[in-house]
C-alpha positions in Angstrom: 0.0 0.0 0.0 2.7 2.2 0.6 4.2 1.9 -2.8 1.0 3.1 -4.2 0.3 5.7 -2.1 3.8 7.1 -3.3 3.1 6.2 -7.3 0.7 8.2 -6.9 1.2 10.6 -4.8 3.7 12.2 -6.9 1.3 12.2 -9.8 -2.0 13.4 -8.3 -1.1 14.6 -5.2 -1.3 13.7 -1.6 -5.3 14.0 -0.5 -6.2 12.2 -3.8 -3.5 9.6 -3.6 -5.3 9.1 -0.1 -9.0 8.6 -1.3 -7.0 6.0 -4.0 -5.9 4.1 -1.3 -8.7 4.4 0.8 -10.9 3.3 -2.0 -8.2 0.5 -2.7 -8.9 0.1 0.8 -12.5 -0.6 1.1 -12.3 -3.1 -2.6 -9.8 -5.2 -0.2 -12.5 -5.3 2.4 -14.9 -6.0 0.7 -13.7 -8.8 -1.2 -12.2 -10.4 1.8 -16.0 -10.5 3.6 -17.5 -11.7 0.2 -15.1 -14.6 -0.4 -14.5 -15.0 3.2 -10.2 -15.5 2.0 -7.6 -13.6 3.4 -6.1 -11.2 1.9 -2.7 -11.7 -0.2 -0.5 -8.7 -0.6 1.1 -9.1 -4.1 4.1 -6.7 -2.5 5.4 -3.3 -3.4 8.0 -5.0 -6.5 4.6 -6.5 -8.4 3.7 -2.7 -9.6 7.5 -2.5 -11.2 7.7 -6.0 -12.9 3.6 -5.5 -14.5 5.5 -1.4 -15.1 8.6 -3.6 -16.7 6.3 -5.6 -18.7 4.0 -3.5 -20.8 6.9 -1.4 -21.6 8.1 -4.5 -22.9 4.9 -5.3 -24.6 4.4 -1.6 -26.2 7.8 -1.1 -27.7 7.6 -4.6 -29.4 4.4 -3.2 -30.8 5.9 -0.5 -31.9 8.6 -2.0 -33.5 6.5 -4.2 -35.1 4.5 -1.6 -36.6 8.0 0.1 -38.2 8.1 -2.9 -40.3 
């Protein structure tokens, strides 16, 4: 959570990277009532490697499309 709130903070600012989070906040809850799992953390270093990979994705689409 604390990786987000700092993504974004930097981008939108602070109050609204706050409602993010505490929107990101009340999806968690309410998913872990409704499924009755606990909740898995997918860790601060999942945003960089899914960041990693569409750049990955959109320059080989680009490069495809010089062809």
């Amino acid at each position: 959570m604390a990786a987000q709130y700092k993504r974004l903070a930097v981008r939108r600012g602070k109050t609204r990277a706050l409602m993010a989070l505490g929107h990101t906040l009340l999806i968690i809850v309410y998913h872990v009532l409704t499924r009755k799992q606990p909740y898995h953390d997918w860790g601060a270093a999942y945003c960089d490697a899914r960041a990693k990979q569409r750049g990955e994705q959109r320059l080989g689409r680009r490069l495809d499309g010089l062809v």
